[in-house]
PDBQT receptor file of N, H, CA, C and O in Angstrom, charges set to zero:
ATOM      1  N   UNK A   1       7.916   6.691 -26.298  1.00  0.00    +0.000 N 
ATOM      2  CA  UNK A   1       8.023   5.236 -26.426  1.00  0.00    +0.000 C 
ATOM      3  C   UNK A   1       7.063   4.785 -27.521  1.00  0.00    +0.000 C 
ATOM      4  O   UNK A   1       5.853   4.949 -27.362  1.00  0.00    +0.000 OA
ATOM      5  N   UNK A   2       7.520   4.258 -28.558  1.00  0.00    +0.000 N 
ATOM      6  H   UNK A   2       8.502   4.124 -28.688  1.00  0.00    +0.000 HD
ATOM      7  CA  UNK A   2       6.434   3.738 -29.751  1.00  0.00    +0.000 C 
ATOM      8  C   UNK A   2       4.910   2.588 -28.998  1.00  0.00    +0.000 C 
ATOM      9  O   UNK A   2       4.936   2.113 -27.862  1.00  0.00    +0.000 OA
ATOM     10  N   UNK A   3       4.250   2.479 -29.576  1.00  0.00    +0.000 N 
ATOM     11  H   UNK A   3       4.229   2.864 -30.498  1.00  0.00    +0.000 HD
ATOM     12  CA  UNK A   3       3.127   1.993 -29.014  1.00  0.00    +0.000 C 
ATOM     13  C   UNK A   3       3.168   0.307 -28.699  1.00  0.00    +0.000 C 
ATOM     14  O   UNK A   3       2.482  -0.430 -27.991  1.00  0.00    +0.000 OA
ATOM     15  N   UNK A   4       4.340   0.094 -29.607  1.00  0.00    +0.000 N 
ATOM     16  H   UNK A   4       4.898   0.693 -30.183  1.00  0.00    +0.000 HD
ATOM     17  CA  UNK A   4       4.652  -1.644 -29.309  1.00  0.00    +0.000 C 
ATOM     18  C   UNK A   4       5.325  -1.791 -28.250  1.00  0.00    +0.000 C 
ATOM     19  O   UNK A   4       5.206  -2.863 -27.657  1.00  0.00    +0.000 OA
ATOM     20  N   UNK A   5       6.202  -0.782 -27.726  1.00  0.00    +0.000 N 
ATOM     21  H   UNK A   5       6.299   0.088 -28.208  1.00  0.00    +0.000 HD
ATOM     22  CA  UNK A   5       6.801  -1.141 -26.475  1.00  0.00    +0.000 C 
ATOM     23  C   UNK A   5       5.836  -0.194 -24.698  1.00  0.00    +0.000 C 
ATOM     24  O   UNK A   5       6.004  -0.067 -23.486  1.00  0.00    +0.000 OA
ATOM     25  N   UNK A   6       5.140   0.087 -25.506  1.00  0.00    +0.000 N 
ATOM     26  H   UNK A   6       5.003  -0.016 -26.491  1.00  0.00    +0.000 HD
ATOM     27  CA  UNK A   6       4.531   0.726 -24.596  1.00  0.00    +0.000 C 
ATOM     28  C   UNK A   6       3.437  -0.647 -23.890  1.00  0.00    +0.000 C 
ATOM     29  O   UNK A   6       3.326  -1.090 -22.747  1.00  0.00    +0.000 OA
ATOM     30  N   UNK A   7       2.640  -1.061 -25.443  1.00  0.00    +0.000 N 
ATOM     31  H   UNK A   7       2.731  -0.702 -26.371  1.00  0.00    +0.000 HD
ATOM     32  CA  UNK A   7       2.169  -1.998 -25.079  1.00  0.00    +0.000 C 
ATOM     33  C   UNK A   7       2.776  -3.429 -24.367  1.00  0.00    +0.000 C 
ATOM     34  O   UNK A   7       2.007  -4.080 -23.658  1.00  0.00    +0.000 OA
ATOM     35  N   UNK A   8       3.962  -3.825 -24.544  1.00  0.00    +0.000 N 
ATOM     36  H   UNK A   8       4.586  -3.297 -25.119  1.00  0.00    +0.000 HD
ATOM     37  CA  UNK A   8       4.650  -4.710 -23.857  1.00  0.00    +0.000 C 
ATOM     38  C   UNK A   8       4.954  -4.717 -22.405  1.00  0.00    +0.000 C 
ATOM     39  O   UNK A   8       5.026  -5.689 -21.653  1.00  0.00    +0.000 OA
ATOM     40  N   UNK A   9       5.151  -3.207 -22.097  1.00  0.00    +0.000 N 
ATOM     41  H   UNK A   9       5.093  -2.417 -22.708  1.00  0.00    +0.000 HD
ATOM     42  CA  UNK A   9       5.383  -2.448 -21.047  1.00  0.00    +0.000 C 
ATOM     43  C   UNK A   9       4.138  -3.376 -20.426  1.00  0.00    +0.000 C 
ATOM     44  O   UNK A   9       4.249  -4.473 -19.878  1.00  0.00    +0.000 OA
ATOM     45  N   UNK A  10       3.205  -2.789 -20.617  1.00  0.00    +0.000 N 
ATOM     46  H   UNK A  10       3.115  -1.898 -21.062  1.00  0.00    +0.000 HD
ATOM     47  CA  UNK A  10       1.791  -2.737 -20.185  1.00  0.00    +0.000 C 
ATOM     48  C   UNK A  10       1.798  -4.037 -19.450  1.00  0.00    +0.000 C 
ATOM     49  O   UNK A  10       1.748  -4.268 -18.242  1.00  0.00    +0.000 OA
ATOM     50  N   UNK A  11       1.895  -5.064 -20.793  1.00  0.00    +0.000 N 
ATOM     51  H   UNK A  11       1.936  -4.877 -21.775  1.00  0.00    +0.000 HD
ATOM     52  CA  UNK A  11       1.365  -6.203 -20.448  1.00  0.00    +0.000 C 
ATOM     53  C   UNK A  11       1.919  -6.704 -19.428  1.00  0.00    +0.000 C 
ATOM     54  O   UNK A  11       1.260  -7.295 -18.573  1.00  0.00    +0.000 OA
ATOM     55  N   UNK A  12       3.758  -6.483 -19.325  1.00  0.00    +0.000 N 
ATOM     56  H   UNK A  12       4.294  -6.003 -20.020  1.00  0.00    +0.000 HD
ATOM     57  CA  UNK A  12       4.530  -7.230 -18.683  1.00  0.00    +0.000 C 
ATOM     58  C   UNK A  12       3.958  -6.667 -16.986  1.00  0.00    +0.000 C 
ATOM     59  O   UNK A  12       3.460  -7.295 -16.052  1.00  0.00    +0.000 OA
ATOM     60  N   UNK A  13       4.202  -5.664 -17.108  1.00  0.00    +0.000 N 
ATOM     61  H   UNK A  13       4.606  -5.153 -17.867  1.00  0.00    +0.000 HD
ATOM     62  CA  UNK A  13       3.209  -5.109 -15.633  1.00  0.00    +0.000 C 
ATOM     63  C   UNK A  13       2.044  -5.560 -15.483  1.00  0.00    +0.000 C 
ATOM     64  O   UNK A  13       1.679  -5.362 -14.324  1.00  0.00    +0.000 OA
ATOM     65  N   UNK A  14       1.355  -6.022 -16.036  1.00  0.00    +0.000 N 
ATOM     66  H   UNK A  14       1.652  -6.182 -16.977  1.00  0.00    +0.000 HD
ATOM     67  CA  UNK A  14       0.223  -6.928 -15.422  1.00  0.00    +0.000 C 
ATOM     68  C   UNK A  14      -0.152  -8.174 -16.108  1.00  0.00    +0.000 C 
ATOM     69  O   UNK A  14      -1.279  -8.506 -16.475  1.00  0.00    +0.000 OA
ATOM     70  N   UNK A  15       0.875  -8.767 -16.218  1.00  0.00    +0.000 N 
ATOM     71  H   UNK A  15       1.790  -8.497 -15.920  1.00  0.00    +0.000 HD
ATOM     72  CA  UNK A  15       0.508  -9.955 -16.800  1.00  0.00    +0.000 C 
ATOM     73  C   UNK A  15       0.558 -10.991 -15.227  1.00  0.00    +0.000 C 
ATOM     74  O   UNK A  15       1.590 -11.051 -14.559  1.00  0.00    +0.000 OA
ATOM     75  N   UNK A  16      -0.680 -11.711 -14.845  1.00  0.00    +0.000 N 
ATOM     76  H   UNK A  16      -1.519 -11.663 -15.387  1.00  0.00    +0.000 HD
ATOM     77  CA  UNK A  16      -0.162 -12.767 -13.677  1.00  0.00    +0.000 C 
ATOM     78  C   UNK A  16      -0.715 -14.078 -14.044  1.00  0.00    +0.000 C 
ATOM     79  O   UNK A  16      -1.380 -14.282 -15.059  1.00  0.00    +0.000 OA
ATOM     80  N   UNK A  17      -0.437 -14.858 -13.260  1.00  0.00    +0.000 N 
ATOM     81  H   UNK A  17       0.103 -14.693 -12.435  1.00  0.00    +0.000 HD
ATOM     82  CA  UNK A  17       0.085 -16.429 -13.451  1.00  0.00    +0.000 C 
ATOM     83  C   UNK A  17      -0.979 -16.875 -12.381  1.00  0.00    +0.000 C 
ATOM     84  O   UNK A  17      -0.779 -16.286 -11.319  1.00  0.00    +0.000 OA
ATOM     85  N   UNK A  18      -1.734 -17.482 -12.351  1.00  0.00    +0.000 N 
ATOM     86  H   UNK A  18      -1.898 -17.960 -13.214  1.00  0.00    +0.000 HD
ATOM     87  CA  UNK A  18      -2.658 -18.760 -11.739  1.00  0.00    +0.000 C 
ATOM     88  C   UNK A  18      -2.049 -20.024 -12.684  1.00  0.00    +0.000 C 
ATOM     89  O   UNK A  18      -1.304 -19.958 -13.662  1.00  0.00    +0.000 OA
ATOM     90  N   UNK A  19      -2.591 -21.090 -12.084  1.00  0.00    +0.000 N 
ATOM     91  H   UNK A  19      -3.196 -21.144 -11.289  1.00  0.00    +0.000 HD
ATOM     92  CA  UNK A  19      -2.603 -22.308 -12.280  1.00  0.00    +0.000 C 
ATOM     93  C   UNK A  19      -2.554 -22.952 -13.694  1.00  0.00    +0.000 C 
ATOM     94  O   UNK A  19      -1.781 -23.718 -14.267  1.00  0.00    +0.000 OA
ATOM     95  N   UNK A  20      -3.989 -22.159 -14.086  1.00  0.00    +0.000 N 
ATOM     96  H   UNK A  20      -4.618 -21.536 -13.620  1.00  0.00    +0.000 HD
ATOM     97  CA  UNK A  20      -4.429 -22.751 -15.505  1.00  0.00    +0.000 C 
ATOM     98  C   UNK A  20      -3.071 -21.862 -16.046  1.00  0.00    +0.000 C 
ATOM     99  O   UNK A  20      -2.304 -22.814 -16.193  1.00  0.00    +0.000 OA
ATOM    100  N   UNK A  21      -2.608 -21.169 -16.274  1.00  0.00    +0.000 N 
ATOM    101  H   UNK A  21      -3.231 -20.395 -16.155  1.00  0.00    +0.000 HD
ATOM    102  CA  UNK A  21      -1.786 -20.757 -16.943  1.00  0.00    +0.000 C 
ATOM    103  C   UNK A  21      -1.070 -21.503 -16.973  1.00  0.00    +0.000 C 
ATOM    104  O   UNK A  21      -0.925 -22.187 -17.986  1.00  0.00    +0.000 OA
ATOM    105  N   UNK A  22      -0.124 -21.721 -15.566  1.00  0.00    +0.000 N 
ATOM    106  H   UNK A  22      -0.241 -21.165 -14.743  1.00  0.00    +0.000 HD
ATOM    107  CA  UNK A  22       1.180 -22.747 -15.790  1.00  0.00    +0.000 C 
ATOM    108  C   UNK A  22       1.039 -23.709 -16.727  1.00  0.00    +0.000 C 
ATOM    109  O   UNK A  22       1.804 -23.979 -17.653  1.00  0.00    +0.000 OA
ATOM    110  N   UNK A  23      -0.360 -24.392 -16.318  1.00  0.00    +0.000 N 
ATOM    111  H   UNK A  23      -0.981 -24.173 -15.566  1.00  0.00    +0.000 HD
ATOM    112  CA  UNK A  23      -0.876 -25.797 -16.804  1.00  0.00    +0.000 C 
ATOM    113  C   UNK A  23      -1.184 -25.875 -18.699  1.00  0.00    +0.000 C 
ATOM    114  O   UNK A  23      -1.058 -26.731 -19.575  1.00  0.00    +0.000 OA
ATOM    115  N   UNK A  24      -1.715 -24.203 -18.606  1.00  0.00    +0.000 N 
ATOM    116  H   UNK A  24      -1.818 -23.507 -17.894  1.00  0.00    +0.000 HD
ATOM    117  CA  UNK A  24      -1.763 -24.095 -20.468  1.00  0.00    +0.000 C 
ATOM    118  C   UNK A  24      -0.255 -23.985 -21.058  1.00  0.00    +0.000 C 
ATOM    119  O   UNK A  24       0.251 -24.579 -22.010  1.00  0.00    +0.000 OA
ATOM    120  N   UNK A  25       0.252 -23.093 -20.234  1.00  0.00    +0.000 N 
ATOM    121  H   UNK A  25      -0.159 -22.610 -19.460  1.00  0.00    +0.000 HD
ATOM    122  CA  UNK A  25       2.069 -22.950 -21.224  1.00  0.00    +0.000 C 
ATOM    123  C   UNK A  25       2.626 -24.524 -21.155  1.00  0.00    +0.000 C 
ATOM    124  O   UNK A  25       3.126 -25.071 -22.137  1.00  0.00    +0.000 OA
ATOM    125  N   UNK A  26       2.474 -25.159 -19.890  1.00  0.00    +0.000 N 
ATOM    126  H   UNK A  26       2.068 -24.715 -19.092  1.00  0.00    +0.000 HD
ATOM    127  CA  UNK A  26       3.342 -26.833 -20.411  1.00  0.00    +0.000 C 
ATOM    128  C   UNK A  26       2.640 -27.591 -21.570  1.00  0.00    +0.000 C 
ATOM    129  O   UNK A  26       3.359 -28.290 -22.284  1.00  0.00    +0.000 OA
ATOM    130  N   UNK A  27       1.117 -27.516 -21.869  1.00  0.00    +0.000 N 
ATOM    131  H   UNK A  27       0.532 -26.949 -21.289  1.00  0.00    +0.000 HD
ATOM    132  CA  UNK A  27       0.259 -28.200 -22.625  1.00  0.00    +0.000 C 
ATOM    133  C   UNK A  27       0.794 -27.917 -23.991  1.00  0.00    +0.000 C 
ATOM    134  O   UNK A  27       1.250 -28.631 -24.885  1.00  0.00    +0.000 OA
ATOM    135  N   UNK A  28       0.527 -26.262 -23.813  1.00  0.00    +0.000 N 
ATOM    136  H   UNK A  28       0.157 -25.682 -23.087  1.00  0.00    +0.000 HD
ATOM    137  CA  UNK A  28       0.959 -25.918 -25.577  1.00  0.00    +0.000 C 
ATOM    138  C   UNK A  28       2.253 -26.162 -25.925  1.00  0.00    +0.000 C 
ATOM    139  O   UNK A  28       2.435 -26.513 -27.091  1.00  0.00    +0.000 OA
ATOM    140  N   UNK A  29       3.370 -26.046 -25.075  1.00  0.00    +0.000 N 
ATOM    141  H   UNK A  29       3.222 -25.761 -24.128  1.00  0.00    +0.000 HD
ATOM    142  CA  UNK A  29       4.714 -26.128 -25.490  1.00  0.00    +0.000 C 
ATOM    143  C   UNK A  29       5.072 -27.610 -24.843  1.00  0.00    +0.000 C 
ATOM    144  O   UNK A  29       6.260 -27.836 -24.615  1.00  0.00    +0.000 OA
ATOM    145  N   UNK A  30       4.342 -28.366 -24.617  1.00  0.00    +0.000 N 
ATOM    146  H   UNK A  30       3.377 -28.182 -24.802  1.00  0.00    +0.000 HD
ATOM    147  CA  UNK A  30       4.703 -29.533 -24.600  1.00  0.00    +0.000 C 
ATOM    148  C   UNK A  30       5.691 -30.040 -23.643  1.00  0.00    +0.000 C 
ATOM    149  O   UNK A  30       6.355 -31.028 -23.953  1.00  0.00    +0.000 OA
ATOM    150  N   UNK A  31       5.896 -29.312 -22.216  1.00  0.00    +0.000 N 
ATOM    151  H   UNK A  31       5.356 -28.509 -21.964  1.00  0.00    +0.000 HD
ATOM    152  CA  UNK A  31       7.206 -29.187 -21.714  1.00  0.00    +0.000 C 
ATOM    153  C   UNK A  31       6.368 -30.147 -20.194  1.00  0.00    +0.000 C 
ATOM    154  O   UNK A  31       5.346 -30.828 -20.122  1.00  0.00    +0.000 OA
ATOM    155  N   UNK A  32       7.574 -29.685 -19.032  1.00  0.00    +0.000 N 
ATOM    156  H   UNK A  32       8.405 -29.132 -19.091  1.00  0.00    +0.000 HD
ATOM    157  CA  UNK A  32       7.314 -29.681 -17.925  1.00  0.00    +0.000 C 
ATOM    158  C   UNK A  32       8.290 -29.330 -16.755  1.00  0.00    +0.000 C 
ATOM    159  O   UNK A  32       9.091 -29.989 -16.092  1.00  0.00    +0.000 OA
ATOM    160  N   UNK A  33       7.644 -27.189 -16.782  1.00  0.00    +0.000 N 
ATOM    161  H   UNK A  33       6.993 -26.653 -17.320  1.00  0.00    +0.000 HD
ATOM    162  CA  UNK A  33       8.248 -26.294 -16.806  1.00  0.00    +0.000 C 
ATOM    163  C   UNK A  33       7.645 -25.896 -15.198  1.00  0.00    +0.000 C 
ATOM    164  O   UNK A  33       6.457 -25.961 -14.881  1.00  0.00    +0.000 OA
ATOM    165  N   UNK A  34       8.847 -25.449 -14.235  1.00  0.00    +0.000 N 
ATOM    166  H   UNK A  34       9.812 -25.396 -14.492  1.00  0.00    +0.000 HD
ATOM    167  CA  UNK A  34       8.619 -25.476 -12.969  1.00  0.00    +0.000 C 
ATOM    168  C   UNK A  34       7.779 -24.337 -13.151  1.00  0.00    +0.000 C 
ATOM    169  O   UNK A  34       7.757 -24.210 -14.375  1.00  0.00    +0.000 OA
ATOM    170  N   UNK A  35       6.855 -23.154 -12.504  1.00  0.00    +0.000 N 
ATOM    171  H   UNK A  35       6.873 -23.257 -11.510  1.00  0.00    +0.000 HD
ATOM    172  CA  UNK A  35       6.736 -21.881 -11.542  1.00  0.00    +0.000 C 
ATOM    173  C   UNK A  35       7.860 -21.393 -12.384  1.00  0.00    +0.000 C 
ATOM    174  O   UNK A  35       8.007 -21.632 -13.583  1.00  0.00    +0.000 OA
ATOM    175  N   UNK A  36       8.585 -20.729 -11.672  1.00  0.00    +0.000 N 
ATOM    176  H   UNK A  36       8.465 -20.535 -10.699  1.00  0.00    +0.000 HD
ATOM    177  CA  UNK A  36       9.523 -20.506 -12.029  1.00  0.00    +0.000 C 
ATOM    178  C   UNK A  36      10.223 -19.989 -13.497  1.00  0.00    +0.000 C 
ATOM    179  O   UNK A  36      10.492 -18.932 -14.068  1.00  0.00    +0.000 OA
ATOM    180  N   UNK A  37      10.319 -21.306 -13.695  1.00  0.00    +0.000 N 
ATOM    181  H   UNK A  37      10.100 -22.165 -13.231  1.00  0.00    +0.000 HD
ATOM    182  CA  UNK A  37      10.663 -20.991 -15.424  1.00  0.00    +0.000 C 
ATOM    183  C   UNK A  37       9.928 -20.307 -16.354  1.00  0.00    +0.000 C 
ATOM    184  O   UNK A  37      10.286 -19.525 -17.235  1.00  0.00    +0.000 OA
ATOM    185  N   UNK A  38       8.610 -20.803 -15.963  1.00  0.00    +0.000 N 
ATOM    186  H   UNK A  38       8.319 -21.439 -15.247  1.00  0.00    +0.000 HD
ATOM    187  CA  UNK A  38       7.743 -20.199 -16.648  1.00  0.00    +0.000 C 
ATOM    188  C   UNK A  38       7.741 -18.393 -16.421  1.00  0.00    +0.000 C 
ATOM    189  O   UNK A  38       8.082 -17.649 -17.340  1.00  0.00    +0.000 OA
ATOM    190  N   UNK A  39       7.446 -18.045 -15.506  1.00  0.00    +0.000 N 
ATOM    191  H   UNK A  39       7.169 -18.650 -14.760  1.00  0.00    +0.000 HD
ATOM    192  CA  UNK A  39       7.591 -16.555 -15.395  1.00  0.00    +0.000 C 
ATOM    193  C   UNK A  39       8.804 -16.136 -15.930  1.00  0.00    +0.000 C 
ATOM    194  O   UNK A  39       8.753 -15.057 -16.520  1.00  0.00    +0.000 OA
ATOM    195  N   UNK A  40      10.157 -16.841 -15.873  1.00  0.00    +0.000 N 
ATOM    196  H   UNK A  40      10.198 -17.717 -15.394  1.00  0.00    +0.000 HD
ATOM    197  CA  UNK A  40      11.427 -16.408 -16.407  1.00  0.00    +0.000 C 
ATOM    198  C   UNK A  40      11.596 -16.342 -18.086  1.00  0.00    +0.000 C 
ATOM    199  O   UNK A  40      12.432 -15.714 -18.735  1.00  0.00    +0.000 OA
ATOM    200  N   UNK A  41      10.307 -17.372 -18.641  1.00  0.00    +0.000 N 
ATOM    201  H   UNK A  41       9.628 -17.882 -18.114  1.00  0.00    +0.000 HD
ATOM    202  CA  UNK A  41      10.498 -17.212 -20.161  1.00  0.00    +0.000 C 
ATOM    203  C   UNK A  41       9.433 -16.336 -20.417  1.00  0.00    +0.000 C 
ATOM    204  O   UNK A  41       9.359 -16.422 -21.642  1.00  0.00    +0.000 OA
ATOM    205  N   UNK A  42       8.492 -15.488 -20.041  1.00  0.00    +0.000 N 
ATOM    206  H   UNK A  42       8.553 -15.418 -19.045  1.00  0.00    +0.000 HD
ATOM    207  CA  UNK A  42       7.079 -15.018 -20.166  1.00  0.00    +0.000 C 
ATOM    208  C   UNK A  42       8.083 -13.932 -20.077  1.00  0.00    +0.000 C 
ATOM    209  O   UNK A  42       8.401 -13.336 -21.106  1.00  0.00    +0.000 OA
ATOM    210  N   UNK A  43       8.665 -13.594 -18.808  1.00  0.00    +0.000 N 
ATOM    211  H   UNK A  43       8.406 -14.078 -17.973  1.00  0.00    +0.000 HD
ATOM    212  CA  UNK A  43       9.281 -11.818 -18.852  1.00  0.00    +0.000 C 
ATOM    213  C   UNK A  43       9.975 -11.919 -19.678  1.00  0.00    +0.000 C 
ATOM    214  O   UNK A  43       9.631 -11.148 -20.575  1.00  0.00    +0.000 OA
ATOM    215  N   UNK A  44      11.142 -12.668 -20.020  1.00  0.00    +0.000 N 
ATOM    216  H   UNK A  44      11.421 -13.294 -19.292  1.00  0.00    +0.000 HD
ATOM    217  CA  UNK A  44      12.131 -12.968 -20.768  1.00  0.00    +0.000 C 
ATOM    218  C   UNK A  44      11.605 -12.488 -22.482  1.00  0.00    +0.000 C 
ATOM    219  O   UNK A  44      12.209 -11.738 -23.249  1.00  0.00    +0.000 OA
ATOM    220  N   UNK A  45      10.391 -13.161 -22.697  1.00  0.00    +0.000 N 
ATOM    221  H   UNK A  45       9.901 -13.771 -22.073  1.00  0.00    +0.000 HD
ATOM    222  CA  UNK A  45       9.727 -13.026 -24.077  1.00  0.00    +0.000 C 
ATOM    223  C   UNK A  45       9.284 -11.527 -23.748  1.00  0.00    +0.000 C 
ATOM    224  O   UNK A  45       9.925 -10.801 -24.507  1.00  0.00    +0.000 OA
ATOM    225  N   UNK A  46       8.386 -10.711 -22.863  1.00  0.00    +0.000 N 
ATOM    226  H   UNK A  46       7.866 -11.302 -22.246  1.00  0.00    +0.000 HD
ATOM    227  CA  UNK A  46       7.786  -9.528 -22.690  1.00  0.00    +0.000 C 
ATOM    228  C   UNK A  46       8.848  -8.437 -22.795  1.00  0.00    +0.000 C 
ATOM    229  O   UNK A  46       8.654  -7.235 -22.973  1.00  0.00    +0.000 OA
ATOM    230  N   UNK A  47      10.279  -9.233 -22.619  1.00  0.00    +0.000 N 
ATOM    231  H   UNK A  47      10.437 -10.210 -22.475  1.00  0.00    +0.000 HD
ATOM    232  CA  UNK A  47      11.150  -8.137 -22.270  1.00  0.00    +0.000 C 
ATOM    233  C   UNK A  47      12.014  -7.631 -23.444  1.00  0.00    +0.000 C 
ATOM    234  O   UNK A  47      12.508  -6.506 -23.531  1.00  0.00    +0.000 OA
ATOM    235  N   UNK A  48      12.167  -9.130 -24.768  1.00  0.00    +0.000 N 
ATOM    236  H   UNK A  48      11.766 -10.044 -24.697  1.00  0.00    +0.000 HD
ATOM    237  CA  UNK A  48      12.894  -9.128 -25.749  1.00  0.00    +0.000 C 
ATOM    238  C   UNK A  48      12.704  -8.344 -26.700  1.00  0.00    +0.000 C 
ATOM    239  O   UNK A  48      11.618  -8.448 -27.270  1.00  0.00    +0.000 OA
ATOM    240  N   UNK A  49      13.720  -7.261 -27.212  1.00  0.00    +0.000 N 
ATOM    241  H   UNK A  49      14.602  -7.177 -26.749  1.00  0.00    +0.000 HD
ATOM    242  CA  UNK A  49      13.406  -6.358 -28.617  1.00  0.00    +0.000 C 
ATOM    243  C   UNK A  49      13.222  -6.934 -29.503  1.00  0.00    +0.000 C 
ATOM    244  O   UNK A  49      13.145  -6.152 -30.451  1.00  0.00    +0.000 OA
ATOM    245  N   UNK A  50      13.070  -8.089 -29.855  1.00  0.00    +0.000 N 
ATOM    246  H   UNK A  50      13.133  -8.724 -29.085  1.00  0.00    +0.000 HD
ATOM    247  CA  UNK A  50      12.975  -8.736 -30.933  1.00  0.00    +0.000 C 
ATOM    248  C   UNK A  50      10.865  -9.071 -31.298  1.00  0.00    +0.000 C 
ATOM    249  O   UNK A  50      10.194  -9.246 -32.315  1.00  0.00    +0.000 OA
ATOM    250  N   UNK A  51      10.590  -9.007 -29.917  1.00  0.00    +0.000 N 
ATOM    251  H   UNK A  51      11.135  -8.865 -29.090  1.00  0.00    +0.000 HD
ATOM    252  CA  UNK A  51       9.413  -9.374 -29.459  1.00  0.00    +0.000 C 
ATOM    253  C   UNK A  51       8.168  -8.335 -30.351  1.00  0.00    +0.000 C 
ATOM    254  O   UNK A  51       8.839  -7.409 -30.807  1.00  0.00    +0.000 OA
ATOM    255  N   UNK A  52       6.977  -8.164 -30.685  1.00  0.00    +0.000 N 
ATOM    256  H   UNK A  52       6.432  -8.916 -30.315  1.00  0.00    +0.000 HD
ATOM    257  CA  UNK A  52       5.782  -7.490 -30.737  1.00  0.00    +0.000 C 
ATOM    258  C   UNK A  52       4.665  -7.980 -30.904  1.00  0.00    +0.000 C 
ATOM    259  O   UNK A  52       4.647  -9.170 -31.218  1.00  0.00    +0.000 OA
ATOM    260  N   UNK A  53       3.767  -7.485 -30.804  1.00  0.00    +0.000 N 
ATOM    261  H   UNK A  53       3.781  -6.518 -30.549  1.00  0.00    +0.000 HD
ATOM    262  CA  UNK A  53       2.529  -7.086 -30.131  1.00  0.00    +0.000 C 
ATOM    263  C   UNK A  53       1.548  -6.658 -31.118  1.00  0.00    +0.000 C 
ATOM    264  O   UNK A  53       1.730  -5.488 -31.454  1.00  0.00    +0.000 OA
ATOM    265  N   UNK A  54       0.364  -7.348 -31.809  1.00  0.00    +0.000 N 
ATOM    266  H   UNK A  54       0.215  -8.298 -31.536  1.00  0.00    +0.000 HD
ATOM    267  CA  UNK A  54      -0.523  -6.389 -32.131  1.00  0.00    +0.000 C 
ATOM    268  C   UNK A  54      -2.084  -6.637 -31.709  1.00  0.00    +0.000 C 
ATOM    269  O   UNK A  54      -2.705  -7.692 -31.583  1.00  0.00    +0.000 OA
ATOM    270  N   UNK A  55      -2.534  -5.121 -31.517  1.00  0.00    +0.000 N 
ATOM    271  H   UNK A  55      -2.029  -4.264 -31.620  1.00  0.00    +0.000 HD
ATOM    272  CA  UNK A  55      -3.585  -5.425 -30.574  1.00  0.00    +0.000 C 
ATOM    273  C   UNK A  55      -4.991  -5.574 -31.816  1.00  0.00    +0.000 C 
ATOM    274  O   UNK A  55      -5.136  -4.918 -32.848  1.00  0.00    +0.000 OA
ATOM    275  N   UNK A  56      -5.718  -6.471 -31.357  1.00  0.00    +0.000 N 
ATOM    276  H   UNK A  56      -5.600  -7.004 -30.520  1.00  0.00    +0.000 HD
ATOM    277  CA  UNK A  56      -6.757  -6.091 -32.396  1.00  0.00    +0.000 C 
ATOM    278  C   UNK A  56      -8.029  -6.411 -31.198  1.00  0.00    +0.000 C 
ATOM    279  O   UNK A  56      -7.788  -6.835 -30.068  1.00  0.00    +0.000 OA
ATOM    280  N   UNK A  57      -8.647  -6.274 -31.436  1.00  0.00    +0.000 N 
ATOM    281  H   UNK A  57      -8.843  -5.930 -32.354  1.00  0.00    +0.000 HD
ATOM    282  CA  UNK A  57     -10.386  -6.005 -31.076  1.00  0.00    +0.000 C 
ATOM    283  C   UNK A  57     -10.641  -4.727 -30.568  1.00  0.00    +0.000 C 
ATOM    284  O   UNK A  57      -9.919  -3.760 -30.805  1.00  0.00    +0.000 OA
ATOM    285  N   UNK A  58     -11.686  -4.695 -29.851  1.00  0.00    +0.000 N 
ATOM    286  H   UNK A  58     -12.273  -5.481 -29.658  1.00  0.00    +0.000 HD
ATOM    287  CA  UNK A  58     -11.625  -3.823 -29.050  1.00  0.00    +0.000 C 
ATOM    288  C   UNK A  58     -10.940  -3.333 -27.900  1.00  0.00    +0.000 C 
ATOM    289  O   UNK A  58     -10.018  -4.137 -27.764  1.00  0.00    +0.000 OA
ATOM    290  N   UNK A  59     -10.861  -2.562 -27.077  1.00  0.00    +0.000 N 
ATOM    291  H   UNK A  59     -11.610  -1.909 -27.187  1.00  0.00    +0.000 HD
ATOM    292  CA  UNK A  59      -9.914  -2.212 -25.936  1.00  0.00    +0.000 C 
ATOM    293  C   UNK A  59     -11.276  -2.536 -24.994  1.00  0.00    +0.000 C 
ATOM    294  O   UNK A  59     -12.440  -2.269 -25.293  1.00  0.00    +0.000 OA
ATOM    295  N   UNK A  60     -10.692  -3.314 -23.533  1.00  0.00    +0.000 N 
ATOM    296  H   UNK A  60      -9.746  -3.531 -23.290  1.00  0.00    +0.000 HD
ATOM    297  CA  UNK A  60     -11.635  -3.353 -22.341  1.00  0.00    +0.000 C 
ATOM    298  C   UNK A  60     -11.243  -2.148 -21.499  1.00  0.00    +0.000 C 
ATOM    299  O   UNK A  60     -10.183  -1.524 -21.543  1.00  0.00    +0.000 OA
ATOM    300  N   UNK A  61     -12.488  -1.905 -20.590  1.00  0.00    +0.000 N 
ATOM    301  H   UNK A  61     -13.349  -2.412 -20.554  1.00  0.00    +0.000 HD
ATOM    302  CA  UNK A  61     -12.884  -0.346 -20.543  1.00  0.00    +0.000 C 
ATOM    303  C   UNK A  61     -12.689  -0.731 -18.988  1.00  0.00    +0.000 C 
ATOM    304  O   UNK A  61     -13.210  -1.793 -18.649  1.00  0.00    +0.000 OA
ATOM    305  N   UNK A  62     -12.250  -0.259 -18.359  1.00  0.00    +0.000 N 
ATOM    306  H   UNK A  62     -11.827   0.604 -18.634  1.00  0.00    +0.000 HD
ATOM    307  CA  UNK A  62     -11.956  -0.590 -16.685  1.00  0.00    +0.000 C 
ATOM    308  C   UNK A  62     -12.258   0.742 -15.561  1.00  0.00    +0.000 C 
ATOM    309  O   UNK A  62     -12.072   0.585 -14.354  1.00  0.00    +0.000 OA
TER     310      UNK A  62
């Protein structure tokens, strides 16, 4: 698997949703987007081939 979809992989497996999130995706995109939708356009975007990824800083060490 090339490293851009590996990394997408990644993210989409642990990407989660609290509050401030919901509350930042309607702010920046200007919307007013249920639960819901929001996770449906986040995987939707994590999931699209069209989609990539580049990582820059450092990597966190867990």
């Amino acid at each position: 698997m090339p490293a851009n979809l590996e990394l997408l992989a990644s993210i989409k497996h642990q990407v989660c949703y609290t509050d401030l999130v919901y509350e930042r995706v309607n702010k920046k995109l200007k919307v007013n987007l249920s639960r819901t939708e929001i996770e449906k356009l986040v995987q939707g975007i994590l999931g699209d081939d069209q989609t990539t990824v580049e990582k820059t800083g450092e990597e966190l060490l867990r």
